[in-house]
Each structure stands twice: as structure tokens, then as C-alpha cells.
N, C-alpha and C positions, 0 to 999 in steps of 0.2 A: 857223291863224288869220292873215288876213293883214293887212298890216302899212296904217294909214289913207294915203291920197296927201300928204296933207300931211307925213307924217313922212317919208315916201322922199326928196320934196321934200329938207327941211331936212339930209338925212345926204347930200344931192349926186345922187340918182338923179332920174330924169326920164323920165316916161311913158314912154318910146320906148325907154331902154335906158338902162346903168348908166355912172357914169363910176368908169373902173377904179380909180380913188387910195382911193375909198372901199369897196370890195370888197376882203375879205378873199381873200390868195392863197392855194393848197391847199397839205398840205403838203409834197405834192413839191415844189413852186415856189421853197419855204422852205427845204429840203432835198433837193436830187435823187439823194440816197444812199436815201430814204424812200418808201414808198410810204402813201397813208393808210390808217390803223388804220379798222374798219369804225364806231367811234362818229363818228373823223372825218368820215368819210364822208357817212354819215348829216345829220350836224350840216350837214353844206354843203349839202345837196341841200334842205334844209327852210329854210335861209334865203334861196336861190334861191326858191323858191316863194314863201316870206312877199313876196318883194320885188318880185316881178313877175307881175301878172296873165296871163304869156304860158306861166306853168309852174304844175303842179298835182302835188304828191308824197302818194302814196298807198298804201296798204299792199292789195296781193292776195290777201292770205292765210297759211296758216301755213309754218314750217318746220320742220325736226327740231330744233333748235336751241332753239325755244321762242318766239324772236325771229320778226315776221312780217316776211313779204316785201315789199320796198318796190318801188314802181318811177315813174319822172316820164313824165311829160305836155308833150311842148315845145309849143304850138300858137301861129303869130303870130298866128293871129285869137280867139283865147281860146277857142274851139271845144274840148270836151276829150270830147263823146259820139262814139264809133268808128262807128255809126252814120250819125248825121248828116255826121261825116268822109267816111266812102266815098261820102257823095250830093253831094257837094262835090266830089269826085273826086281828092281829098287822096291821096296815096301817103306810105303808114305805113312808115317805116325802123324795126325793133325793134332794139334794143342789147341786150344781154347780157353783162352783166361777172362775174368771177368767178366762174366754173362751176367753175373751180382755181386756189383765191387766192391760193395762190405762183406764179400767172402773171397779176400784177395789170396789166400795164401799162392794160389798157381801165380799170379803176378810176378811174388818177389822168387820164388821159388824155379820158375824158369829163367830170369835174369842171370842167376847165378850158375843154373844147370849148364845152357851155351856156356857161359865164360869158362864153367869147369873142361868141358868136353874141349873147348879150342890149348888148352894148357895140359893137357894130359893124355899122349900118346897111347895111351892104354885101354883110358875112355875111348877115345878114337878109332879102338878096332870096331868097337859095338854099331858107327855107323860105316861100316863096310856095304853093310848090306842096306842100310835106313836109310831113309830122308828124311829130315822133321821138318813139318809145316807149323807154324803157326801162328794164333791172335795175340798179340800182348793185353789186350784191353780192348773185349767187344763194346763193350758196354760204357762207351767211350761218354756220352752224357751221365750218367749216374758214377762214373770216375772224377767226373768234374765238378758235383753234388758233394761236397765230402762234410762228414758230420761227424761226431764222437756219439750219436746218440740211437742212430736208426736201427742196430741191432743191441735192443734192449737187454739178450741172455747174453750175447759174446761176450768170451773172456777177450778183449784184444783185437788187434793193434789200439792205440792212442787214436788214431784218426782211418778213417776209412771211406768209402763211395756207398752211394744210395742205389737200392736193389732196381728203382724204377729207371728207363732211360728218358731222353732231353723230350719224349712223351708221355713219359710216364707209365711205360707199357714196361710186363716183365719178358725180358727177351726169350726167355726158357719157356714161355708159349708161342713163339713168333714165328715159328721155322715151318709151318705149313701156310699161314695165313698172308705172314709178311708183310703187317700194316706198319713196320718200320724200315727206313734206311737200311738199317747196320743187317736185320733178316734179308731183304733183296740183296745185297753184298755178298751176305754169306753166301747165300743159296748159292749162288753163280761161282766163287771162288771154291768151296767145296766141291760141288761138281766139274769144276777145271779139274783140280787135283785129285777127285776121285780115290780119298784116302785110303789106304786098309784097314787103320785104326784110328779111333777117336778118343781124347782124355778129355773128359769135358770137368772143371775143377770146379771144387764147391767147399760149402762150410756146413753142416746138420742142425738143425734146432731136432728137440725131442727127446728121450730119454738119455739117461744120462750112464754111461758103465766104463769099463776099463780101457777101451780100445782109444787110440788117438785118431786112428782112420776107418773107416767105412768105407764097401767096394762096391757099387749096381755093378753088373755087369748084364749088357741086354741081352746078349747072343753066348750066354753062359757055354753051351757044348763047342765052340768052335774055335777056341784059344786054349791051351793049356793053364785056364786058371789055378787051378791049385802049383802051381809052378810060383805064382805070382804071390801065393800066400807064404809057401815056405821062404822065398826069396824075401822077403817082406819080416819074419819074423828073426830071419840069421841076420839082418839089418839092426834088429831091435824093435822094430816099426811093426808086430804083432797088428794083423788087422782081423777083421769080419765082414761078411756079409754086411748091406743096408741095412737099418734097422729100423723096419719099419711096422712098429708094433699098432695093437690095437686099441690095448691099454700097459702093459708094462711089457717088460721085454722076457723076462722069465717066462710068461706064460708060451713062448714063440713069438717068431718073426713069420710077417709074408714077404715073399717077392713083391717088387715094385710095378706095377701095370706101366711099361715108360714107352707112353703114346707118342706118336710123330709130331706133338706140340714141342715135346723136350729134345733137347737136342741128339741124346744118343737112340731116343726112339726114332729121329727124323734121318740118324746116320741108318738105321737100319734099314730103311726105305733104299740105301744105296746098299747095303749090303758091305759094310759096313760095320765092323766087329766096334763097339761101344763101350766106353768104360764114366761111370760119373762118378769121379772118389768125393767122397763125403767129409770133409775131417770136422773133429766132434767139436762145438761149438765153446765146452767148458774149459777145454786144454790150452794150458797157457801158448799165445800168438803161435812163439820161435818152435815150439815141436810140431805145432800143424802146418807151420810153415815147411821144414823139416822131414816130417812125415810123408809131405807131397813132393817133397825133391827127391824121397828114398824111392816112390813111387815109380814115379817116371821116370829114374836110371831104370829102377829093377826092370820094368816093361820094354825100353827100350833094348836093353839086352837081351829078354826074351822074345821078339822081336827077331832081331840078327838072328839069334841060334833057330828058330823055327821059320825064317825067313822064306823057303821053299813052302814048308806045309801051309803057312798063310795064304800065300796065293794063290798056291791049288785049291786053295778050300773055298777061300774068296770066288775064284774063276769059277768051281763049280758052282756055288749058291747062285751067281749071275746068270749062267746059262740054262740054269735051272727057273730063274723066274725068267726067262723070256721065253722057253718052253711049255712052264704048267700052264693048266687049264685054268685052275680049280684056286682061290684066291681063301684064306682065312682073315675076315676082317674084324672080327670083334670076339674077344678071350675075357673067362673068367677063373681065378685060380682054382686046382683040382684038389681040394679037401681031401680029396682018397691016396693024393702021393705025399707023403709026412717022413722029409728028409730033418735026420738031427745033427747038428753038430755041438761041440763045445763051446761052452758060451760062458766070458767072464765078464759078470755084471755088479750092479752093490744092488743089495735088499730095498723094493721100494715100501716105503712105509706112510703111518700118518699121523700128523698133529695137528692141534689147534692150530690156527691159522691166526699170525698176530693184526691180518687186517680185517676179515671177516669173523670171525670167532670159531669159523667152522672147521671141520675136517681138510686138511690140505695133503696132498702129493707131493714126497721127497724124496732123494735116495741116499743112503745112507753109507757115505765115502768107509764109515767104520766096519763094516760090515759087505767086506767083496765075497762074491761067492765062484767057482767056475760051476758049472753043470750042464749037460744034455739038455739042448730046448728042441723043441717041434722047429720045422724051418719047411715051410711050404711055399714051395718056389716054381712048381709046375704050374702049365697054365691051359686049357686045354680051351680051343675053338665054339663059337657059341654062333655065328655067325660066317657061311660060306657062300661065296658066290665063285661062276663062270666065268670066265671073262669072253669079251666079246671078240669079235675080228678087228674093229677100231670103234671108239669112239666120234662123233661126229657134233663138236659143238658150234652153236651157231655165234656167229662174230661179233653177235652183240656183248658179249662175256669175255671178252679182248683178256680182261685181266688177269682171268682161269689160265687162257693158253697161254699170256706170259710167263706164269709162274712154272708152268709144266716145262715153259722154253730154259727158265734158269737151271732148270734142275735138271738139263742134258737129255730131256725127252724131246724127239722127231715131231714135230709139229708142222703138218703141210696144210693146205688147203685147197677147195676147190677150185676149181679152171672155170667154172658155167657151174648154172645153175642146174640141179637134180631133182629128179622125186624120185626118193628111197623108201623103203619098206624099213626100218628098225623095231627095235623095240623099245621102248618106252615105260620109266615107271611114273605111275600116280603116288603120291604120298598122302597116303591114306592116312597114319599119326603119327603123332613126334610131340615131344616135350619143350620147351625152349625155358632156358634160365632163367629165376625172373627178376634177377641182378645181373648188372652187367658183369662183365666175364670179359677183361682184356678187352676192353672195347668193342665187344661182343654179344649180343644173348643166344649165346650157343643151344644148337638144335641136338636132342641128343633121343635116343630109345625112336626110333625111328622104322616106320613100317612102308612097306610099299607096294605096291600091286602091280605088275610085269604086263605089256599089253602090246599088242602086235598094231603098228600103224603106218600107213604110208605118207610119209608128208613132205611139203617143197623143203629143200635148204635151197642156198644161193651159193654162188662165187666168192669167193674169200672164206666161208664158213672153215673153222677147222678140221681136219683129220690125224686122229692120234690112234696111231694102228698099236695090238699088242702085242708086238714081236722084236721090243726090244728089251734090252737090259735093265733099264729102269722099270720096268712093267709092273714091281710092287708100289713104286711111287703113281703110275700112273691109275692102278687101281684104285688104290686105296684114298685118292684123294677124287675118285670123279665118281666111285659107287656113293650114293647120298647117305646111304644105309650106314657108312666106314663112322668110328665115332669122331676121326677128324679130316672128315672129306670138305671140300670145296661148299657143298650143301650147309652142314652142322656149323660151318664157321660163316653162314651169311651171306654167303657169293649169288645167292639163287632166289632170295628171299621174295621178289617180285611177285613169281609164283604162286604165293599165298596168300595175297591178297586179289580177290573179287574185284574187278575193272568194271563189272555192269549189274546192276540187279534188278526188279520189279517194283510197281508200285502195286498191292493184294487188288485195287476195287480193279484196276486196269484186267490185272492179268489171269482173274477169277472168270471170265470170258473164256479166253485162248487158253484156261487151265481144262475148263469141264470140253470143250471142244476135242482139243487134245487128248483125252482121256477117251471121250468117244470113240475116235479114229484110232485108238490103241488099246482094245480091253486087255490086254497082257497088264499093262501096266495099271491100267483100271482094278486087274482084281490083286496086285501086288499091295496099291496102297490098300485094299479093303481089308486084307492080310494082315498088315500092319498096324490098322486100326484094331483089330481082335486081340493081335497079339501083344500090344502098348499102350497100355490106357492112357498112360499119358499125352503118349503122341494122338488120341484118335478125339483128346481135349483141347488140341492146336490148330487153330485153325492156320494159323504162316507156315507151322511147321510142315503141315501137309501141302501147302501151297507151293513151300521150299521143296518138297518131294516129287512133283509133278515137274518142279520148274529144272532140278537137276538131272530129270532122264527125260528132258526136250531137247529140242535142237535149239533151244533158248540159248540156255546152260554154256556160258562159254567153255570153250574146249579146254584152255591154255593154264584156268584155273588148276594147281596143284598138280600140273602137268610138267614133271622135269625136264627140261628143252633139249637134254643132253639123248640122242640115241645113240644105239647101242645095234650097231651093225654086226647082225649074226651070219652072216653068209657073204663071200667075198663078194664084192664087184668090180669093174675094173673101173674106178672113178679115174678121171681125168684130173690133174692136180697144178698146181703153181707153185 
């Protein structure tokens, strides 16, 4: 409820923005040893809203935790429908704090950022052109977790949130699988607002050098990054690239592979320009706090000033995937493009180790060095498919075409029942974790075999045609082959498991029978046997041979259910 004008009035605010004496400060402000507890939190962001018709704080939905998810509205025209935004040509900044709330710095740091922007007429041009969305606290169970202890290297805060949420899941894998609350929420609120950009905030474990901030950026060519550096160092706030080394940092850096598990690989999927600022884990709390506030001014200003070229650029990357053909789903970095920049690091070195006696890894604050490193940041395609005319999955996988539905992809289905022609893959190998993985034993290096089949669907089955915008999300999560498709994260797993088999004395009958009536395959095993000693010492094995090119051999086994409709039809729909 918000607060009458007259009383904003009499406590010292004034339509146009706050004067700071009468504004409570957060409690970092009050303490920079602190980071705020999430009722703090909370508590701040809802009296912002009561106090100014330029902010709207609202909850999206649920979370594992019990607690719903919040998130604010900054708009200076009071405009708060995303909708009517985009027809205004507004450029939507999403924030995202606390995805792992022992690396709260975005927390306290946008607390303070609103309060500044509502107090400062000058701040306030930069959101001419902006909208800011955002989470104060995704990660709303593991905000609730708080411990002094669960990041063992942080320098700081005194007290902070656990990396796992009220499941214990890390949400910075969640955003394609969505076996939490707080990921279903998102999904769905992200795709309302359909950002331009995303700042997803974090904290670095790993080596150690002079920068206070670290920058992934996923979609490097399509924002004036280097913009963001310079801005970044007339701050004082000097950053770098990730860094994300192999063994030390001198020797180079690679680019980051940031798959659609993580958040700004899953904004990419929306197309969706991505930023995960890093700040370095050993720098005391109040600068990486700090650091992240210089952060998201500077951006947001750059932002406004390119406000036109974003959305052109945006627009075209969207039209452009609901046009191509041709889908790149799995990349490995290009050794042959060796971009350098300057790099200010300290000397890693070694000494005795005072708990093992052995050699240990240090870096040595006394000794800073700058210098030219290798910085391989290209990443060149390893894996390309076609896409189909639609997708057609059968209804028994309700919870695939939910997820495609949260994430603003066209999901219709059939009217009656069909037989279609598709194509169809067999998964012929794949690897599976052999530790859980996020409540997972993720399928990964994965092979398929493409095969032409006519078979019934029914009524209700889904249809996800590829001729929308979203058409990277819809790829990349229903080809099995993707490394984080629907398939690799377990959605399909039925399929590989055998429903019927033989008993050898039974089926040694109906095997030499069979073989009879078919010498093709009579002289393939014989083949086999010359060419595999091993196998021509098996007697299952060969039994298994005969039994899997019968009409025994269930069909369904290793059989991905999902076709892949190559030629239009005019199905009949609901």
C-alpha cells in the first residue's frame, strides 16, 4: 500500500525524489562488516516502493523455501506493464542478486543503488531510456541458511547465506532443468519481461591478482564492452576479463563455456545480452560491495546512451533465430584465436606447506607484476544440427512442454489422433555422471542415429513448431545431443532402460528359426564372429544379436519419443 503524497511530503520527500537525511541507510551503510539479513532486505525494498511511485515491489511466485519470490519495478514514468515497456522502446536491465547468498555483494549493493538513483536528478536521466527489473534475493532459502563459515577463502561479510537453496540445490544449475520453486518463477518472470540485459552478481574463488572485479560476459561482440572497462577504471573500479585459468593466471586465461545451466548462458537462450560480474573473493567485503555498485551505474548508463543500438541488435539476433535453419549446439574453445591483453597479477610461487610438509601454491601480494597474457576467448562450434519444421512430443512428458511453456515458447497440441512420418533419433552412446550432479546423473557426449519412421501420436500430444523467437531455447533443449537438453538432464531416461528380454534356453529356438528365414542377417552374425573373437566366445552375446535385429527387439528401447517433423503438414490443433 502506498504511502498518501501528503505524508511523503511532511517526512521530507518530494515527488521527484528523496532527500537522503530522511531515508533510512541499509545495513551495510551502518556496518560494512554486514551484509543485509534477507527480512532486511526485504524490509527496504517495500518501503522504497511505499515511497515512491517510480518503484513497484512484487512477489513472482514461489520458492523451495516457503517464502515467495520478490522482485522490484524501477520505472521513471510509472509505467510498470513489460508490455507496454517494449512499445515505448524501454531497454529492460534484469538484476539478479543472490543466486549464492554467501556472495551477497549485488544484495547490499543494489539496495543502495535504487535509493541513490530515487535522490539524484542526474542519476535519473540514465533511466530515460531504462527499466530495471529485478531479484533482491533469489536464493531466498540459502539467505535464510546464514553462517559465518560456508565460504572458507572469503574475506567477509561477518555473516552471510549458504550457496545451497531450502533443497539444497545450486540454483546457477537450475534454469534449464527447474527442479526448484525459485527456477519455475524465474523462468516464467524472465520471459514476461523478456530483458535486454542481464547482471547476474557473484563472488570468485580461484587465483588470486590485483583486480577487485571480474567481468564473463557471454554475448561479448554485442554490447560495447570495452566501454564498460574504461568506465569501470575512471571509477577507480579497474576490472578484467573472468579468470579463469588452468593452473595460474600468468600463463593466460580461457573464456568461460557459460552453458544454459547458468544463468547468463540460459539469458542467451533469450537472446539476451549477459553479464556475471565476479568480484574477487580475497578483497576486503566494502570494495566488492562497492565495486558491484560502480558496476551496475556504469552499465546502466551505457545502457541509456546505446539504448537504440541494443534493441536493434537484440531485434535482429531474435529474428534471426526464428529464421535460421542450421542450430550450433555444442562449442569448444579455438586454441588458434590467442587474444592478449594486460594483465595485473602477483607472482605465483611455492613453499613448504605447514600442514603437509609438501610443496603448496601462493601468491605473493609482494611481488605484483602487469604483463601481456594469452586470453582465449573464441569458441568455435563442434556440434550442428537442422532444425525441424516442429517438434511433436507425446504427452506423456507434460513436464518438457511445461517448461518450454514457461519460457514463452508456443506449445499447441493435437485436435485427433495422427500417423506422422518424423524422424527420429536412436541413442546409440552417451556417458552419464557417475556422481550425482544437482540431483542429476547428467547424460553427456552423446551420439545418435537420425531414422525415418511413421508412427501414431494422439490428441493432446504436443506441437512446438520452429518459427518462433525463442527457437534457440527450443532447440537446444529438445535436440538430446545439446549438452544441456531435456535428454542429458534426465527428462527421457525411461528410454534406456529394456521393458522385456529373453530367457537363452527359450529363445535359442525362435533364434536359429529366425535366422533361417533371414540369411542376411545369418551371414552378418557369421561376420561378426570372424571379425570378434570375443564376441564369436559369447554365446548371450550372440543370442542378444539375433534378438536385437528381430521383430522381438522392442522398438521403444533407446528410441527418443520426441519426432522431428521434416515436412509441413497441416495438423489439426487445440
Amino acid at each position: 500500500m502506498r504511502l498518501p503524497l501528503f505524508y511523503l511530503l511532511s517526512l521530507g520527500f518530494s515527488a521527484s525524489g528523496f532527500a537522503q537525511k530522511n531515508f533510512e541507510k541499509t545495513p551495510f551503510e551502518l556496518d560494512n562488516k554486514q551484509t543485509a539479513t534477507y527480512e532486511q532486505c526485504i524490509s527496504f525494498y517495500q518501503k522504497l516502493a511505499a515511497a515512491s511511485p517510480m518503484i513497484k515491489f512484487m512477489e513472482a511466485g514461489a520458492t523451495d523455501s516457503g517464502k515467495p519470490l520478490h522482485f522490484f519495478i524501477f520505472s521513471k514514468s510509472g509505467e510498470f506493464d513489460p508490455v507496454k515497456l517494449r512499445e515505448q522502446n524501454k531497454r529492460i536491465i534484469f538484476i539478479n542478486n543472490g543466486i549464492h547468498p554467501g556472495e551477497p555483494e549485488g544484495i547490499d549493493a543494489t539496495m543502495m543503488l535504487l535509493r541513490d538513483y530515487l535522490q539524484s536528478s542526474e542519476k535519473m536521466e540514465a533511466l530515460e531510456n531504462v527499466v530495471l527489473v529485478g531479484i533482491p534475493v533469489y536464493n531466498v532459502g540459502g539467505a535464510l541458511n546464514r553462517n559465518s563459515h560456508s565460504r572458507t577463502n572469503q574475506n567477509g561479510p561477518a555473516s552471510y547465506g549458504f550457496r545451497g537453496n531450502a533443497k539444497n540445490l545450486d540454483l546457477n544449475r537450475d534454469f534449464i532443468k527447474c527442479d526448484s520453486r525459485n527456477a519455475q518463477s524465474f523462468n516464467q518472470l524472465f520471459a514476461a519481461w523478456q530483458p535486454d540485459v542481464l547482471v547476474d552478481n557473484h563472488t570468485s574463488n580461484g587465483a588470486d591478482y590485483q583486480y577487485t572485479l571480474t567481468l564473463l560476459a557471454t554475448q561479448k561482440d554485442k554490447l560495447e564492452t570495452p566501454k564498460l572497462y574504461e568506465n569501470m577504471k575512471k571509477r577507480g573500479w579497474e576490472m578484467c576479463p573472468y579468470v579463469n585459468a588452468r593452473e595460474t593466471p600468468d600463463e593466460g586465461i580461457y573464456g568461460f563455456l557459460d552453458l544454459p545451466r547458468f544463468a547468463t548462458g540460459y539469458a542467451a537462450l533469450h537472446q539476451t545480452l549477459g553479464f556475471t560480474v565476479e568480484t574477487h573473493m580475497l578483497k576486503p567485503f566494502p570494495d566488492r560491495v562497492w565495486a558491484t555498485y560502480h558496476f551496475i551505474d556504469a552499465l546502466i548508463a551505457l545502457v541509456h546512451k546505446d539504448a537504440n543500438a541494443i534493441g536493434l541488435t537484440r531485434e535482429k539476433a531474435k529474428l534471426a533465430a526464428r529464421s535460421k535453419q542450421k542450430f550450433d549446439l555444442a562449442w569448444t574453445v579455438d586454441k588458434d584465436k590467442e587474444d592478449k591483453f594486460l594483465f595485473k597479477g602477483y607472482e605465483a610461487k611455492y613453499k613448504p606447506s605447514e600442514v603437509s610438509g609438501l610443496q603448496r601454491l601462493y601468491y605473493d601480494r609482494q611481488a605484483p607484476y602487469e604483463k601481456e597474457i594469452p586470453f582465449w576467448n573464441n569458441f568455435k562450434p563442434t556440434l550442428t544440427v537442422e532444425k525441424p519444421v516442429a517438434y511433436i512430443i507425446p504427452q506423456a512428458y507434460e513436464a518438457v512442454a511445461e517448461r518450454l511453456r514457461w519460457n514463452g515458447a508456443e506449445v499447441k497440441r493435437l485436435a485427433e489422433d495422427a500417423l506422422l512420418e518424423c524422424a527420429f533419433y536412436t541413442i546409440k552412446n552417451y556417458e552419464t555422471s557417475k556422481n550425482a550432479y544437482e540431483g542429476h546423473y547428467l547424460h553427456s557426449k552423446v551420439e545418435v542415429e537420425k531414422t525415418t519412421k511413421t508412427r501414431q501420436f494422439y490428441a493432446g500430444d504436443y506441437v512446438v513448431f520452429t518459427d518462433q523467437l525463442i527457437n534457440r531455447y527450443i532447440v537446444e533443449t529438445l535436440e538430446p545431443q545439446a549438452p544441456d537438453s531435456y535428454f542429458a538432464w534426465n527428462f527421457f531416461d525411461g528410454i534406456l532402460m529394456q521393458k522385456e528380454y529373453f530367457s537363452d534356453y527359450v529363445f535359442e529356438d525362435l533364434a536359429a528359426q529366425y535366422l533361417e528365414e533371414n540369411p542376411d542377417l545369418k551371414a552378418r552374425l557369421e561376420k561378426k564372429k570372424l571379425d570378434d573373437p570375443e564376441f564369436a566366445k559369447d554365446a548371450t552375446t550372440q543370442l542378444e544379436f539375433v534378438y536385437k535385429n528381430s521383430p522381438h527387439y522392442e522398438p521403444t528401447h533407446q528410441l527418443y519419443p520426441v519426432g522431428r517433423l521434416e515436412k509441413f503438414v497441416d495438423l489439426k490443433m487445440r
